[in-house]
N, C-alpha and C positions, 0 to 999 in steps of 0.2 A: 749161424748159418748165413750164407749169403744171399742177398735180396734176390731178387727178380720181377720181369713185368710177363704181366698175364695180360693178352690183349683180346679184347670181350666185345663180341657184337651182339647188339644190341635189336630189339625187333622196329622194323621197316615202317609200322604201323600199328598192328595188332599188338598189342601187350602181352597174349596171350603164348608168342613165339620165341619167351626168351627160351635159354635152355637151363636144364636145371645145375648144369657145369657152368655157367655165368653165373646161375644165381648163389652158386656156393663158395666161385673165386670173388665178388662182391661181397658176402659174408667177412671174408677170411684177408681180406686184403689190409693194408696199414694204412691206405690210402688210394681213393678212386678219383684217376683224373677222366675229365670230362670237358665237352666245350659247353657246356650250359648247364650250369649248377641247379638251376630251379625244374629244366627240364628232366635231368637225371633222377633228381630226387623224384619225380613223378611215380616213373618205375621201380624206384628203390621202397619208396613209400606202399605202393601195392603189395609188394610181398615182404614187406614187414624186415628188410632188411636197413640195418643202420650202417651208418657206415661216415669216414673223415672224406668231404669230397673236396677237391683243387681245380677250379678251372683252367683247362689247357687247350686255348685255341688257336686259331692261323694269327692273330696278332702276339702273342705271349709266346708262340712253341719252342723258339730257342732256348730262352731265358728258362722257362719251367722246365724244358727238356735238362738243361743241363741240373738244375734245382735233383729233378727226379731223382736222376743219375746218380748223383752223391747220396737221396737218399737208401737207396736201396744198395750201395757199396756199404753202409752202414747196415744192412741186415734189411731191410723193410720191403714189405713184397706192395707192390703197385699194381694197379689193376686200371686199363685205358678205356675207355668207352667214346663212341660219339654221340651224336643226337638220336642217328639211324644208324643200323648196318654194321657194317666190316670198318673201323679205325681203317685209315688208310686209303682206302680206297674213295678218292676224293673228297676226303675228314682229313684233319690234322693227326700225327703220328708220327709221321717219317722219322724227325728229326730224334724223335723220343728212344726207337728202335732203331737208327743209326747212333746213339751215344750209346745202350747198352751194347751193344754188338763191338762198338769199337773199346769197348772197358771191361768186356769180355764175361758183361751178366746175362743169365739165361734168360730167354726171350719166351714164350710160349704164348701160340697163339691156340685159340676155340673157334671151332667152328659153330657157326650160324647163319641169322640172316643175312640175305645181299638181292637188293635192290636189283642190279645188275643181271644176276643169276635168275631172278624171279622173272623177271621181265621176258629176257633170252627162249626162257620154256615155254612162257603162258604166249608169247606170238605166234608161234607151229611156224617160225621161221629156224635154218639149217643151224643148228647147234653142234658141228661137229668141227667147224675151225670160226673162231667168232675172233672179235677186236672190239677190246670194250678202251673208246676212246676219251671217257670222263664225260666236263661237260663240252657241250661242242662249239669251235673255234667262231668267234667274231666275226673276225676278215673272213672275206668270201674265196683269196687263192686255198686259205690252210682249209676251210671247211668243203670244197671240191674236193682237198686231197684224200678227207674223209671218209667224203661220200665214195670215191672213187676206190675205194678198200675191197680186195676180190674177195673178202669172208664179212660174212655180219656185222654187222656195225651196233653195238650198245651204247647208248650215249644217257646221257643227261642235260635238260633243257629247262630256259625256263619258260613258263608257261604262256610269255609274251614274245617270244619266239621263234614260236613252232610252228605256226604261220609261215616266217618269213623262210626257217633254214628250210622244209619243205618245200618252198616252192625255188629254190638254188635247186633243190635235188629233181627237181617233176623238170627243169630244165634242163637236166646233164641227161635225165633218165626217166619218162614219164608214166613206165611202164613197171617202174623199180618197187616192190614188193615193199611196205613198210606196218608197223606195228606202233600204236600208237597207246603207251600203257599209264594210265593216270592212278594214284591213290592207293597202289598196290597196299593190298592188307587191309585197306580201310571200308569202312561202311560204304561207301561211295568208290571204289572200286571199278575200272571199266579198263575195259580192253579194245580200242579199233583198230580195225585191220583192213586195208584197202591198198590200193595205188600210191604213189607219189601226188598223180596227177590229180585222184581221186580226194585224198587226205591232205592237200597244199588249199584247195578247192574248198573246203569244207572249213579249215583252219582258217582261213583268210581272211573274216571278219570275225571269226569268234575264237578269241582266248581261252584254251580249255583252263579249267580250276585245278588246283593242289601241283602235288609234286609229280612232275614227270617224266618216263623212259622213254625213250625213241628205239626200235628196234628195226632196224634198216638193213634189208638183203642186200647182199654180196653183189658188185656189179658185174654184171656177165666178162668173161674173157674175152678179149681182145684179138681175134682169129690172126692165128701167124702169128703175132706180136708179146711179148714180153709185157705184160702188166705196170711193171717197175722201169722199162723201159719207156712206155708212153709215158706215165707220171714225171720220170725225168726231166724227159724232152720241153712237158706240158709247164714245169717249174723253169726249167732257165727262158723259156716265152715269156711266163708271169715276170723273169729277174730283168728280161731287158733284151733277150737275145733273138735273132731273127730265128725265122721258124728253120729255113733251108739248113742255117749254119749251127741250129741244136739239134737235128735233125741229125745232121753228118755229125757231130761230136758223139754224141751216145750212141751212135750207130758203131764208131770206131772202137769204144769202148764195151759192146755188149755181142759185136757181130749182127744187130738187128740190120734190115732193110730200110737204109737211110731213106730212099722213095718212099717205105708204108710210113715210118716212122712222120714224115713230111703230112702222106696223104692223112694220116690219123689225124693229127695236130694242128695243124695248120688253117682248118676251118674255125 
């Protein structure tokens, strides 16, 4: 029969959240990649599951992706996992799941935990058009364009951070709704929820601990104006252009109101 990769997410935190369709494609696999061998085996150790494990992380994912590939065109079913969560979504994968797909072996993904998803619910911020944008950008033009996102913002941060990117945001928008989700799963556990202004404020000398979500409301609409329009305008300012003359360019190209487009921008 012909191989395939079975992609397994993994619990966030709690041990207690695998499922038991993870724990039986773990069982039955020929081989479990992972990015941290000693961490896997933790979980695997718990419920008594053995199993052949291969490290496959952001440094090796080529090389092993392609390794895999050949083995499972040989018959061998694979089974992915990361430390946390959903493979892929900001774990290593991609490459593993772009060579099956282009060699035309069956892919099958399990649902489970996600960080991301977990976060999104527990803030009681709007869950019905969200933008979960990894971890969040460095430079301060790409992390405005972020902040500036008119649906939810999911992000990932580190913990020495989230001071700073908050207080970019309590500047664009001091008023802007945000969710501050630490340890999800864990003993230690916490949820805050306040302002920009509020939560830049509070972050700003103290470093929260462990792993954390950022769950950051939608920036209000831009009355008149095109969303995607202002953003535009607001990037060829960042690239070098006068405001007047990006102003009139994306004005021509969207029909927006080169004056608001100006009056928005240009401050």
């Amino acid at each position: 029969m012909s191989g395939r990769l079975v992609v397994c997410p993994t619990p966030i935190g709690n041990l207690e959240d695998v499922t038991l369709r993870v724990l039986a494609a773990l069982r039955e696999a020929d081989v479990v990649a992972c990015e941290d061998t000693r961490h896997t085996r933790v979980l695997l150790e718990r419920y008594g599951v053995s199993a052949t494990l291969m490290s496959y992380h952001e440094h090796n994912e080529r090389a092993r992706a392609a390794e895999l590939v050949g083995r499972m065109q040989e018959g061998a079913v694979v089974a992915l996992v990361s430390d946390a969560g959903m493979p892929l979504v900001s774990d290593p994968g991609y490459a593993l799941v772009q060579g099956c797909i282009a060699a035309g072996l069956s892919v099958e993904v399990l649902p489970g935990p996600s960080a991301a998803l977990t976060a999104l619910v527990a803030s009681g911020l709007p869950s019905d058009a969200w933008r979960f944008a990894g971890f969040l950008p460095r430079k301060r033009g790409a992390l405005e364009e972020v902040l500036r996102s008119p649906e939810t913002v999911v992000a990932f941060e580190s913990p020495r951070r989230v001071g700073a990117s908050l207080a970019v945001l309590a500047a664009l928008d001091a008023a802007r709704p945000v969710a501050v989700c630490r340890e999800l799963t864990k003993l230690h556990e916490e949820i805050v929820r306040g302002t920009a202004s509020e939560l830049a404020s509070r972050y700003e000398s103290e470093d929260p601990r462990g792993e954390i979500v950022l769950v950051i409301g939608g920036a209000p609409a831009t009355e008149g104006l095109d969303p995607a329009a202002v953003d535009a305008v607001r990037r060829l300012i960042e690239a070098g252009a006068r405001a007047k003359t990006a102003a009139s360019v994306v004005a021509d190209l969207t029909g927006a109101s080169a004056n608001a487009l100006y009056r928005e921008t240009a401050t």
